[in-house]
N, C-alpha and C positions, 0 to 999 in steps of 0.2 A: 128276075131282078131288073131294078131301071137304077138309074142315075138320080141326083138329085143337081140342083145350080151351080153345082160346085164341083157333079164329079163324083160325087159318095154313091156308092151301091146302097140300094132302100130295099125293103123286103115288101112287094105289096103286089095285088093282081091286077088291080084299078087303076093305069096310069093318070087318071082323073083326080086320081085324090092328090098326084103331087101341086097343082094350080092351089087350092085351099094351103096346101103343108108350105109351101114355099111362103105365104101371102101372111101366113103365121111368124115365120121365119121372121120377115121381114116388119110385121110389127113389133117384133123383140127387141130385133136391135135397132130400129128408131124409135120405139116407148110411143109409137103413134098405134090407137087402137087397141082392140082385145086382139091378145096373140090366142084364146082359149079358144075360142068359137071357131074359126076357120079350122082347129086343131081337130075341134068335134064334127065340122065338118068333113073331113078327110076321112076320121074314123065310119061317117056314117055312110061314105062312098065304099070305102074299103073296109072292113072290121078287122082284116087281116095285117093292116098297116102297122109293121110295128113300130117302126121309127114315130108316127104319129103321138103313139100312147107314154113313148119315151120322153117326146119332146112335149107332151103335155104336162108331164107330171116332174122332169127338170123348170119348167115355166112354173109351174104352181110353188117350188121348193126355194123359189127365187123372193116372194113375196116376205118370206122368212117370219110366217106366224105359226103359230103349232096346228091351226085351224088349217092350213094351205097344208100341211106335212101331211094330217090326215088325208086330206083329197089326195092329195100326192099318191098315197099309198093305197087308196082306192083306186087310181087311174091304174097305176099296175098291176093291181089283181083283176080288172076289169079287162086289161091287155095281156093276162096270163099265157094263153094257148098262142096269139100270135107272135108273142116274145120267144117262145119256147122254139119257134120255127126262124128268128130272127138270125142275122148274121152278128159274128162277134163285137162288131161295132154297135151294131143297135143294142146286144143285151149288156155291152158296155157299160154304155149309156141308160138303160135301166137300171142298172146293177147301183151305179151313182146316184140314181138321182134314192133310191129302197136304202140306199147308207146315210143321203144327208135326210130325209125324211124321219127314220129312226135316231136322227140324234148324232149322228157317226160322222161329223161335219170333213175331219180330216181324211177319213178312210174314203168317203166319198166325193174330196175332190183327185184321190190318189189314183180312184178308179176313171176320172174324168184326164185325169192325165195319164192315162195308161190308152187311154182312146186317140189323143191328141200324139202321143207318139208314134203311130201309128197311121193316125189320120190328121194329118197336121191344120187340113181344111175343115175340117169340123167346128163350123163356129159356132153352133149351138154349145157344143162341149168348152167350147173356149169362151166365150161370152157368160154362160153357169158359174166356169172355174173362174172368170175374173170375179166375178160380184161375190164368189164365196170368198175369196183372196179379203175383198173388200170388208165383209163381214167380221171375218177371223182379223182383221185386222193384219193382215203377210203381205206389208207393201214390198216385199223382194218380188216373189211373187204377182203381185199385180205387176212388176215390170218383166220379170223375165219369164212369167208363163209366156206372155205374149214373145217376148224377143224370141224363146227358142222355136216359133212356129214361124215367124214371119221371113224366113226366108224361101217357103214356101207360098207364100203370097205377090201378085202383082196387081197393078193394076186393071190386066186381064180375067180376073177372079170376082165373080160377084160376092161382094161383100168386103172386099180390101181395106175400103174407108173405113169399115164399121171398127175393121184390126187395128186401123193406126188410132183410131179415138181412144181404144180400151189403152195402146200400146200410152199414149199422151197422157192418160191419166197416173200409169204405171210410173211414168219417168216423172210426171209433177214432183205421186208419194215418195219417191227417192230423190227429190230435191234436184232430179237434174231440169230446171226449170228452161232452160233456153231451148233444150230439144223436143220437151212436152210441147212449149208451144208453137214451135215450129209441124211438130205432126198431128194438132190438135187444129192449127190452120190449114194445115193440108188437106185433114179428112176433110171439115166443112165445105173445102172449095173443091174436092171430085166430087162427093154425094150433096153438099148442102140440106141435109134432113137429120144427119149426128148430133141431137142435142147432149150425148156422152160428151164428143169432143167439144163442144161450146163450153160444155163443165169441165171439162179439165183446162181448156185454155183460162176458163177464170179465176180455177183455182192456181193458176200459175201469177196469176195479178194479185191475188188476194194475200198472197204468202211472200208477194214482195213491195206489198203495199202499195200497189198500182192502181188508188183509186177510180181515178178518173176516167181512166184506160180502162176500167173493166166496166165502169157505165155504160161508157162507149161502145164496148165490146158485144155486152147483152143488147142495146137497143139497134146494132147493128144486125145481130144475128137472132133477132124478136122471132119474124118468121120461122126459124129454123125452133125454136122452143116453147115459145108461147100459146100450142092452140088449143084448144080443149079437149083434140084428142089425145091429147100427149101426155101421157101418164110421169112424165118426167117434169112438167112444167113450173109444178108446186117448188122442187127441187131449186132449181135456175134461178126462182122467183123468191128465194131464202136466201140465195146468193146477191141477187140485187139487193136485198134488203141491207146483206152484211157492208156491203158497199155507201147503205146510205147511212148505215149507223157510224161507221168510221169516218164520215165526213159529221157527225153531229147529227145529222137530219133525223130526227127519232119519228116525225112523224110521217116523215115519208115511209120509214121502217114499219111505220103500225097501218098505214094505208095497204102494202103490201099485207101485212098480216091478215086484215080484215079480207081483203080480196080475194088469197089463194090459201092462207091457212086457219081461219074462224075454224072456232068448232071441233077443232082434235081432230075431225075427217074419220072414215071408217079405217082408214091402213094405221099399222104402227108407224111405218115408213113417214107419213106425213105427221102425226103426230107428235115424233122425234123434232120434227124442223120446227112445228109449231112451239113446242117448250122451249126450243133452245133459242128460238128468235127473243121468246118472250123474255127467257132467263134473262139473256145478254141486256134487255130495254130496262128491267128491274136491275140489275147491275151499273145502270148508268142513271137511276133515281128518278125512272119513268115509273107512272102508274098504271101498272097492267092488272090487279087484283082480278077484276072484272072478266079479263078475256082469260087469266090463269084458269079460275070456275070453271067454265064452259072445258077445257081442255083437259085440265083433271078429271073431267064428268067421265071422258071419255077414257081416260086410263084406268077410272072406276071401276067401268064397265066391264072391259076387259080382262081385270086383272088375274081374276079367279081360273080364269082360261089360258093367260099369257106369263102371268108370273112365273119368272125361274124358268122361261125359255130359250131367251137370250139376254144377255148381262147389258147389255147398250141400253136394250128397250127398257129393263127394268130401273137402269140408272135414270133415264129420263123421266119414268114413271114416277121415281120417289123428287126429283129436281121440282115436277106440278103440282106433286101431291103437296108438299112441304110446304111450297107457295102458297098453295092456297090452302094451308092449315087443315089439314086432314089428317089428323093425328090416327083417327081411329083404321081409318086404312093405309097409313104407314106401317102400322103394325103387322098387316096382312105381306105387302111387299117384304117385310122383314122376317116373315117367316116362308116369302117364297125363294127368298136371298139364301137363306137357312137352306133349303132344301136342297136348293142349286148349289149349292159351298160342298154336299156330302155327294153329287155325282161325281164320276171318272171319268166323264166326255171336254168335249172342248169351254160349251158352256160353266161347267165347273171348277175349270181355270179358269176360265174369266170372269167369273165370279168371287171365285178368292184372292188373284193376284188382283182386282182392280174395284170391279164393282161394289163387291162392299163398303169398301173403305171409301169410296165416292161417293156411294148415297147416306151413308153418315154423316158424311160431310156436309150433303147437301142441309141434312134435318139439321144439322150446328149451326149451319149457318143461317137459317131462315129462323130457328130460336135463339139465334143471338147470341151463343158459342162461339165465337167470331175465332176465339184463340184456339179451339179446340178445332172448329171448321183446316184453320192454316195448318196447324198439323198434319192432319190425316191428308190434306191432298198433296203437303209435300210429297207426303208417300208414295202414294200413287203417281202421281202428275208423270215422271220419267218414264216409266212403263205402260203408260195407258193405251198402247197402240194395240198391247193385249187382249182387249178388247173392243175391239171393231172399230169403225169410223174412220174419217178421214183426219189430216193435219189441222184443218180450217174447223171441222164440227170438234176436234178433242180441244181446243183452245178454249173452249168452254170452261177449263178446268184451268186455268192458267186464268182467265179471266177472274173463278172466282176466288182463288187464289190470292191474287193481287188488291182485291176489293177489298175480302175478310179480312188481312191482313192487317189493311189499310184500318179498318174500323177499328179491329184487336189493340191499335197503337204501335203494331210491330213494323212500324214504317221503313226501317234500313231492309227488310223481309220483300216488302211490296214494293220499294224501289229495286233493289236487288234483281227480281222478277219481270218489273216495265222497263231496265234495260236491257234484254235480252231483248227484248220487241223492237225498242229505239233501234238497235242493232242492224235486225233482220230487216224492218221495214220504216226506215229511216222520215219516208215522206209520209207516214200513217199518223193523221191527227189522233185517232184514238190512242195511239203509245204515248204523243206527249199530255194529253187528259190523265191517264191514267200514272205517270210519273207524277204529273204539276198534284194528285190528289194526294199519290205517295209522301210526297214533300211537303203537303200540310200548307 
């Protein structure tokens, strides 16, 4: 048995494969790089490694497409006999990641916290269970997974900073905004490589309609998010975007578009930011037809493979499809919503309490249902955290909300709604736009 940076007992005979597994580690949680490759690296130093073949195929379940779930599950049949020699932390950790692979999202983050109890430095298992938190939508959880490990951590522990970003994100999703951003600056300033925590401190500005401050914030901390090996970057750069739409600037918002999200991208992940940029610019009586196309193409594509795997993905699926008038594959989305409503997994509640009734929404609203659209998302709207996303991406639904409303004539409905905004984020130009439209 060896160590790993942290201190974790590893199963392997090759102390050489811990330099690649570590080097993996460490592209995980700064989104800089393939965390895959170094992993196969490792594997191909040691075949015996099993921690390797765990943390390949928790990384691959992270991408959260059913296409990553299968590899997933090839990784660990591929790691079967080393596993089997594995110490209880490592088959833990497979055991998690074989549960959310198959579907079993909660069962397998229970098994990821059965590890964490256990091994409180495990932040492969804790950085998994945050983004499944993040997934499932259980902002308790994204705050107090992390709380209950961090008293195991200092800043003597390689990877500390990586704790406080996930921890600053956790505390954003429960509205405690003064100490998100306080531990979201913190992390930045021991590692400076956390674009996690750059995104939670701006989701801390964005939710108290700090626009300018979070400008400032992104082009302060460019280098720490911006580079092209950073698989998070697309991310940050949706976030600036949101920043410039709420100031008006729409086409600074489409500049960003063109730049880091054209095209739908090969990930769901990006393609989510892509629609929901674009929704919010058609929502404010931009003409995006054109760049909808292209990004629909790419939910097109997909869908046969990805519908009715996750309820976020599939809401945004019908949000471009609608857009861009695809009727004839809405219909497919509608019988993959169908499918996903009759499983028993987590997917299947979040399909029935949310995503149905939100991608119907979306089709009222784009044919012009306007009254029918305000209905069904009153429905949802309260609940929507049921399915996945954060506070800043589900606003989406409040956005259209307030708009349909506004067109239906139900205007006491849409003002009703734009002071809840006034409210929270008192200096946010888009609140008073969307009131001044409420009001006719």
């Amino acid at each position: 048995m060896h160590n790993d940076a942290r201190g974790l007992a590893v199963t392997l005979s090759h102390p050489a494969a811990l330099e690649p597994y570590e080097r993996a580690l460490r592209a995980f949680q700064t989104y800089r790089g393939d965390p895959l490759q170094p992993l196969d690296e490792a594997i191909a130093i040691d075949p015996g490694f099993a921690a390797a073949y765990a943390a390949k195929a928790l990384v691959l379940c992270t991408f959260f497409e059913r296409r990553f779930m299968r590899d997933a599950t090839a990784t660990l049949a591929a790691g079967r006999a080393a596993l089997e020699r594995a110490s209880p932390r490592e088959r833990g950790l497979a055991r998690a990641a074989a549960e959310i692979a198959r579907g079993h999202w909660h069962s397998g983050v229970q098994a990821l916290e059965q590890v964490l109890a256990e091994h409180p430095r495990d932040l492969l298992a804790l950085q998994v269970a945050h983004l499944m938190d993040f997934y499932r939508g259980d902002a308790l959880n994204l705050r107090n997974r992390v709380s209950r490990v961090l008293p195991a951590w200092d800043g003597g522990v390689p990877g500390y900073a990586y704790v406080l970003g996930m921890h600053a994100f956790g505390l954003e999703e429960c509205n405690e905004y003064a100490l998100a951003e306080r531990a979201g600056r913190r992390s930045v300033e021991l590692c400076g490589d956390d674009s996690w925590a750059v995104h939670a401190v701006a989701h801390v500005m964005e939710m108290q309609g700090r626009i300018g401050e979070g400008l400032e914030w992104y082009e302060a901390t460019r280098p720490v998010w911006s580079g092209e090996d950073n698989g998070f970057a697309f991310h940050n750069a949706w976030h600036v975007a949101l920043f410039h739409m709420d100031r008006g600037d729409f086409a600074g918002a489409l500049a960003i578009f063109d730049a880091r999200l054209a095209g739908g991208g090969e990930m769901a992940l990006v393609r989510v930011d892509a629609t929901a940029l674009l929704w919010r610019l058609m929502l404010e009586r931009v003409d995006v037809r054109a760049r909808f196309a292209a990004v629909a193409d790419g939910w097109e594509r997909e869908l046969d493979a990805e519908g009715g795997f996750y309820a976020f993905n599939d809401f945004h699926s019908a949000l471009a499809l609608a857009a861009a008038g695809r009727r004839d594959t809405l219909g497919r989305i509608r019988e993959a919503l169908e499918r996903a409503e009759r499983e028993s997994g987590a997917n299947g509640d979040m399909t029935r309490l949310v995503a149905r009734g939100a991608c119907e929404a979306a089709i009222d609203y784009c044919e012009g249902r306007f009254g029918a659209a305000t209905e069904r998302l009153i429905g949802v709207r309260d609940g929507a955290s049921r399915f996945g996303g954060s506070h800043a991406q589900r606003d989406l639904l409040t956005l259209t909300l307030i708009d349909a409303a506004t067109r239906a004539g139900l205007r006491h409905i849409a003002l009703h709604y734009a002071n809840e905004r006034l409210v929270h984020k008192p200096a946010s130009d888009w609140g008073r736009r969307l009131a001044a439209r409420a009001a006719g």
